[in-house]
C-alpha positions in Angstrom: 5.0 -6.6 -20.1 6.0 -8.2 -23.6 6.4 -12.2 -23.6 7.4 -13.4 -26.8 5.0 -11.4 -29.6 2.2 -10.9 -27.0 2.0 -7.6 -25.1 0.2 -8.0 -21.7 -1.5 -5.0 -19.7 -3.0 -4.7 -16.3 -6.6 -4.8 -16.1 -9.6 -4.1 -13.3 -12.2 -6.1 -12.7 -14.5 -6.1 -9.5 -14.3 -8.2 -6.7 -16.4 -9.7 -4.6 -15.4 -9.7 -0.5 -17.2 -12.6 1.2 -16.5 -12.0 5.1 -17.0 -15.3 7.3 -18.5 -13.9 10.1 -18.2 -16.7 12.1 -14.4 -16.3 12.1 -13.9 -13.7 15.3 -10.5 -12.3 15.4 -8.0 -12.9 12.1 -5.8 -14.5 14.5 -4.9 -15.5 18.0 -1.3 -15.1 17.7 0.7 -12.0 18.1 0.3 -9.4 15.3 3.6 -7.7 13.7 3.4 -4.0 12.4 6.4 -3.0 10.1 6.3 0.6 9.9 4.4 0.3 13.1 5.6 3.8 14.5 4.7 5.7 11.2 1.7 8.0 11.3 -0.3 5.4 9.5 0.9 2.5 11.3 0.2 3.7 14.7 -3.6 4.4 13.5 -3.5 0.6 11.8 -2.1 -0.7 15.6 -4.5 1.3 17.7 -7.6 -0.2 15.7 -6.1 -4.1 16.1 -5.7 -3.4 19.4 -8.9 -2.0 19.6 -10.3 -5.7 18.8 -8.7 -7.4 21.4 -5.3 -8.7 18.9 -1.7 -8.2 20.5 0.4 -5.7 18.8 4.3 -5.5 18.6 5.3 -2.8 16.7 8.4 -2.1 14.4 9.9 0.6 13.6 13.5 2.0 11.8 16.7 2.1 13.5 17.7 5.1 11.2 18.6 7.8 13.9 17.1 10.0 11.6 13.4 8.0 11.6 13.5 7.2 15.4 11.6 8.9 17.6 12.5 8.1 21.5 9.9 10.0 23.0 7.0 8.5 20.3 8.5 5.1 21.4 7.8 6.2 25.2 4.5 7.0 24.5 3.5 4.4 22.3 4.7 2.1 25.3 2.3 3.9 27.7 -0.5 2.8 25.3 1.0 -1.1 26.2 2.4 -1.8 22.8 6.1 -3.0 22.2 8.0 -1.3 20.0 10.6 -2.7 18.5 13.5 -1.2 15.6 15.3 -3.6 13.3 16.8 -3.1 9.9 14.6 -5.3 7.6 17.0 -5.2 5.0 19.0 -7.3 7.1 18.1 -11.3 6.6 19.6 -12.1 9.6 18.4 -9.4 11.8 15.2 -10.2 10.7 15.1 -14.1 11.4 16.6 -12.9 15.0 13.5 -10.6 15.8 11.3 -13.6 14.2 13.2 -15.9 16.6 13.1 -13.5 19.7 9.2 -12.9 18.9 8.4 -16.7 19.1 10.4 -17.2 22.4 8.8 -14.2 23.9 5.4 -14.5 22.7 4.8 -18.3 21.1 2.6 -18.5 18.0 2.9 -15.4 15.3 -0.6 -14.7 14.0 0.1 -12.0 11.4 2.1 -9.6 9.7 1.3 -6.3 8.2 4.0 -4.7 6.3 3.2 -1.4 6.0 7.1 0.0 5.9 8.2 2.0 2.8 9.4 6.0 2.3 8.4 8.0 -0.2 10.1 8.1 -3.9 12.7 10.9 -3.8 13.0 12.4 -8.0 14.0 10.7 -10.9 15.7 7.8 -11.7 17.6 9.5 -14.6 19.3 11.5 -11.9 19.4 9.1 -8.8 22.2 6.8 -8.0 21.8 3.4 -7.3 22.4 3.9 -3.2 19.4 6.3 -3.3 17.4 4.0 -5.3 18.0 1.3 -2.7 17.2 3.5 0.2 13.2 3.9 -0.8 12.8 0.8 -2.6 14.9 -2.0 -0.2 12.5 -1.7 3.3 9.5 -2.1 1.6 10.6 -4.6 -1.1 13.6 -6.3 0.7 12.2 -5.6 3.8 8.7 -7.7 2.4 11.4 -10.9 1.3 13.2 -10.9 4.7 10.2 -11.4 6.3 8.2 -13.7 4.3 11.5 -16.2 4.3 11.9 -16.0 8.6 8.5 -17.1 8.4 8.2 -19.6 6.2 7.7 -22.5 9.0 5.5 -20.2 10.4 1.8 -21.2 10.2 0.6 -17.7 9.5 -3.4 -16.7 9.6 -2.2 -13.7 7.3 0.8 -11.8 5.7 -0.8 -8.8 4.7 1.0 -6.3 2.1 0.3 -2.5 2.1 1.0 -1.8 -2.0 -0.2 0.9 -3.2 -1.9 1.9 -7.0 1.0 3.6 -7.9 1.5 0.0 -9.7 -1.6 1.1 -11.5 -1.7 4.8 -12.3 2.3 4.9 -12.9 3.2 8.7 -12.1 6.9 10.3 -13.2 9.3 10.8 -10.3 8.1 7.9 -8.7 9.9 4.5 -10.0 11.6 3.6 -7.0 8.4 3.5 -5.0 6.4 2.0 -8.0 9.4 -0.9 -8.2 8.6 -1.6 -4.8 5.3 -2.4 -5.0 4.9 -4.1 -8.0 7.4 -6.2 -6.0 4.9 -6.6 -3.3 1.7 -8.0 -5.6 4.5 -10.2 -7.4 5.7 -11.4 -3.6 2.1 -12.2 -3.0 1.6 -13.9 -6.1 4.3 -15.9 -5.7 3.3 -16.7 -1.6 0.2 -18.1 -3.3 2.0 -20.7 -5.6 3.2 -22.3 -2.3 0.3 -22.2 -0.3 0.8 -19.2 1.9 -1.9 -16.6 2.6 -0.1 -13.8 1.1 -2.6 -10.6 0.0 -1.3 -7.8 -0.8 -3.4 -4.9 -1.3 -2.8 -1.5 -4.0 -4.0 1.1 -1.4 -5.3 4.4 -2.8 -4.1 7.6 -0.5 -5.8 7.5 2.6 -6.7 11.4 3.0 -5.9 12.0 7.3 -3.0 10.1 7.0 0.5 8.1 5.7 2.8 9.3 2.8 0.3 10.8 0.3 -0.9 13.0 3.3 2.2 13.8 5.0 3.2 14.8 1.5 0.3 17.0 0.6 -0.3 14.5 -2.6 -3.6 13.5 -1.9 -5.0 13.9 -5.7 -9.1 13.8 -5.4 -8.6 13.9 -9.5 -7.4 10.6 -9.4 -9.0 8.0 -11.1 -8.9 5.7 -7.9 -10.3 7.7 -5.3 -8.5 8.6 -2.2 -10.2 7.1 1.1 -11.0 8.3 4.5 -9.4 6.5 7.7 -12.6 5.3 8.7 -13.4 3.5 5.6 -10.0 2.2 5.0 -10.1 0.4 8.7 -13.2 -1.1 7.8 -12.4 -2.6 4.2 -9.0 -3.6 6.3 -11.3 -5.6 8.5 -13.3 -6.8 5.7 -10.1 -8.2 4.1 -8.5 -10.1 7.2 -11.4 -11.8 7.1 -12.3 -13.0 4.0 -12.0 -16.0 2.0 -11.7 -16.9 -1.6 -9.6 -13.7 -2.4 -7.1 -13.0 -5.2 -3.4 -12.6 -3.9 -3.5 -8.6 -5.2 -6.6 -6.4 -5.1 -7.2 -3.0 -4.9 -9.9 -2.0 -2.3 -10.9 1.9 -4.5 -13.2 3.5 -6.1 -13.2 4.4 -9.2 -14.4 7.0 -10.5 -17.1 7.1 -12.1 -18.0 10.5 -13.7 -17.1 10.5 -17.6 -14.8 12.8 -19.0 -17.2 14.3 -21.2 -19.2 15.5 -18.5 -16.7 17.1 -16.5 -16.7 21.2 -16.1 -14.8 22.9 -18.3 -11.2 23.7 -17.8 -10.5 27.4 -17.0 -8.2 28.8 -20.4 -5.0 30.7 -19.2 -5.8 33.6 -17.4 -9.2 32.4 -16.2 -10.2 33.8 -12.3 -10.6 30.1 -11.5 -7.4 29.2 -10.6 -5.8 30.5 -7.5 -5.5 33.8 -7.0 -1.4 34.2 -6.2 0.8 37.7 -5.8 4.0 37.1 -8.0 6.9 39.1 -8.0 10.2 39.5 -9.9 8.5 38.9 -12.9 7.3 41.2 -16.1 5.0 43.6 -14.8 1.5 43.1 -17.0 2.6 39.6 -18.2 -0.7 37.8 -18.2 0.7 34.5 -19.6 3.4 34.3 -16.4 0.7 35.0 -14.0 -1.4 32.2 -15.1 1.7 29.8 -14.9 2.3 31.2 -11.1 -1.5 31.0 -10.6 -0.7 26.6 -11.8 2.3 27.0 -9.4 -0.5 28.1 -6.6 -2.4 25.4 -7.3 0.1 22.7 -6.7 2.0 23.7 -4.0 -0.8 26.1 -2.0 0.9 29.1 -2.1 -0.4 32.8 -1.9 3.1 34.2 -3.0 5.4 33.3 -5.8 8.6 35.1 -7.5 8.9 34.1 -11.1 12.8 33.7 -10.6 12.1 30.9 -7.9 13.3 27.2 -8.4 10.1 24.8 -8.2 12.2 22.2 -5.7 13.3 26.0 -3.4 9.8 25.8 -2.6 9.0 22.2 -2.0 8.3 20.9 -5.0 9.4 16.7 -4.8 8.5 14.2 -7.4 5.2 13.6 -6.4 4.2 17.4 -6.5 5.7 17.3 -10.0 3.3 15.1 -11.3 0.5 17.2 -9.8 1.7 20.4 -11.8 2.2 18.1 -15.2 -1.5 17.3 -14.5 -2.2 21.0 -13.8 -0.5 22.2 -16.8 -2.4 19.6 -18.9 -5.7 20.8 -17.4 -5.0 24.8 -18.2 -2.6 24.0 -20.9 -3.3 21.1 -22.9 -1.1 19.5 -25.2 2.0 22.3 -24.6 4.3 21.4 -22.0 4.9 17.7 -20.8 7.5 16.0 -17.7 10.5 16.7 -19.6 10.2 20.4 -19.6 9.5 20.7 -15.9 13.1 19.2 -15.9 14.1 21.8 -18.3 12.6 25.2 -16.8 11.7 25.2 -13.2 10.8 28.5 -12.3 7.4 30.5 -13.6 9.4 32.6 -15.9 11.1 30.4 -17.2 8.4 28.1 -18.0 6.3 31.0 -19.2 8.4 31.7 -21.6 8.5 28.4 -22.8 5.2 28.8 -23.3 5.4 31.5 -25.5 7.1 30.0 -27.8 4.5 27.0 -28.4 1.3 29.0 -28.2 0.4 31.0 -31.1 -0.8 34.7 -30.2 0.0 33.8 -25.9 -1.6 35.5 -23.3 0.8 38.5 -22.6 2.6 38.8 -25.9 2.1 42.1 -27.5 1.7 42.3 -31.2 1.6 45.1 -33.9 -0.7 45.6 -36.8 2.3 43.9 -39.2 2.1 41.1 -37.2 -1.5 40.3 -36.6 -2.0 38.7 -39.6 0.5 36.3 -39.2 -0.8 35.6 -35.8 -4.2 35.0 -37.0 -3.0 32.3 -39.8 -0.8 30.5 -37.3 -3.6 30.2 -34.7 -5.9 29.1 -37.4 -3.0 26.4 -38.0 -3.2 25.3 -34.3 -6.6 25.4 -34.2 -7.1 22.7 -37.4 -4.1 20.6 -35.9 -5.5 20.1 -32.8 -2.9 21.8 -30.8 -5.4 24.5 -29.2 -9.3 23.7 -28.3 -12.0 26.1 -29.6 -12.8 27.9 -26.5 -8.9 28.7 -26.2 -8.9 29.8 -30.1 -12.2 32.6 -29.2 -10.0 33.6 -26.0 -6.9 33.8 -27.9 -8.8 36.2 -30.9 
């Protein structure tokens, strides 16, 4: 963010979680759950209600989101579920209204509501935009203005550190979350005990999982269920905390020290069958072998569209990261744009690398080759270890 001449940044620094354990329960009200009927909302429900806290749920009213017979069984566990549009201010401050006749004193909210981002912005119209980024974002302001005479214990924001560790394909879901920690800050100025919290993936559930995202390469670690339930409790009940905070780790190991990335062609990467492609093309079958890696496949034609086989935005910025690991330095988000299947991208490729894996060459032209990799090699466009496996 620029302001004037200075240029601000975000920054981590650790934080300290004092619990008052002589506090009991986070409240003695009635807990809302936006989102409540998600995969990770219903694990977030069944641990409140675990501790004793009443639960209503809420869920979409997008026919394509409801689930009648998840409803049904979710009301055989006891917990109300209830669907309303939370872009809606006044369908909102009805179901706040409703949920103070029908149950007296609300406790809590945890907005956990919010779809995944769905490509890039450069080809996205404003209506799509709107659909990822309005429940969570909008959805967060309708609620925190019904409640404003509300005498909450907590108002508790799932962001996510995709405000952090900004990934391409992803600005709609990253708009909505910086909303989030600015909708917390902002709560804070006026004496409400907003927190909202940048979650890292959690790996046995919600988007990233659903998704097959989960990076364990990230630089904020990924969490398990059981660990994110209890730094959730750890939260609701402390004091003395900033209005955003990130509860990951980070990791630690320095990049120096990591193992060496496989060159093109290495047996490390995953072993994948491709068809439709040049027969013997080694340089091909080490893109198809990055494809693998990405979206778990054992089979790949090299005439294949990436999105044909499920490639979304998210997966997209797992291959850019693959290609940077086995290719670094020769192919970057706009050229996934560009070429989208193996061959194509293969043979862009070719084109960048001096002496690729798979090109043939003749006696005339090995010289040439030789110079122009000794060229790449002083410029910093290849490593060492790729030069020796190149010669």
């Amino acid at each position: 963010v620029t302001r004037g001449d200075r240029r601000f940044v975000p920054d981590l620094g650790r934080q300290r979680i004092r619990r008052d354990e002589r506090a009991g329960a986070p409240t003695t009200g009635v807990v809302l759950i936006t989102g409540g009927t998600g995969d990770l909302g219903r694990v977030v429900a069944r641990h409140l209600d675990g501790q004793g806290l009443r639960v209503i749920l809420l869920g979409s009213p997008d026919r394509e989101v409801a689930d009648a017979e998840a409803d049904l069984a979710l009301a055989r566990e006891g917990f109300d579920v209830l669907r309303v549009d939370l872009t809606d201010p006044s369908a909102v401050s009805g179901l706040v209204t409703d949920l103070r006749e029908r149950h007296g004193r609300i406790g809590g909210i945890l907005h956990l509501a919010g779809r995944p981002g769905r490509g890039y912005l450069y080809d996205k119209d404003p209506d799509a935009f709107a659909d990822v980024f309005d429940a969570k974002a909008m959805g967060a302001f309708n609620l925190a203005a019904a409640t404003v005479e509300d005498d909450l214990d907590f108002f508790l924001l799932f962001s996510s550190i995709s405000g952090l560790l900004v990934n391409p394909g992803q600005g709609d879901y990253t708009a909505a979350n910086l909303f989030l920690d600015s909708l917390a800050q902002q709560g804070r100025l006026v004496g409400r005990r907003f927190l909202s919290v940048q979650w890292p993936a959690w790996r046995e559930t919600g988007i990233a999982r659903r998704l097959g995202a989960v990076d364990e390469e990230e630089e904020l670690q990924p969490v398990d269920t059981a660990e994110a339930l209890i730094l959730l409790d750890a939260l609701l009940g402390a004091t003395d905390l900033p209005a955003v905070l990130s509860p990951a780790r980070r990791r630690t190991t320095l990049k120096a020290a990591a193992p060496a990335v496989p060159a093109p062609g290495s047996s490390a990467r995953r072993a994948v069958r491709l068809f439709g492609g040049r027969e013997g093309d080694t340089l091909e079958q080490a893109v198809a072998e990055v494809w693998a890696e990405t979206l778990e496949l054992d089979e790949l034609d090299a005439q294949d569209d990436f999105s044909a086989l499920g490639g979304n935005s998210l997966l997209t910025s797992h291959l850019l990261k693959a290609f940077e690991h086995h290719f670094p330095g020769q192919i970057d988000i706009t050229d996934l744009f560009r070429y989208t299947t193996v061959a194509a991208q293969a043979d862009m490729l070719r084109t960048r690398m001096p002496a690729a894996v798979g090109d043939e060459t003749t006696e005339d032209s090995q010289e040439d080759d030789l110079d122009r990799l000794l060229d790449a090699l002083e410029q910093g466009q290849i490593t060492v270890e790729q030069s020796t496996r190149l010669l």
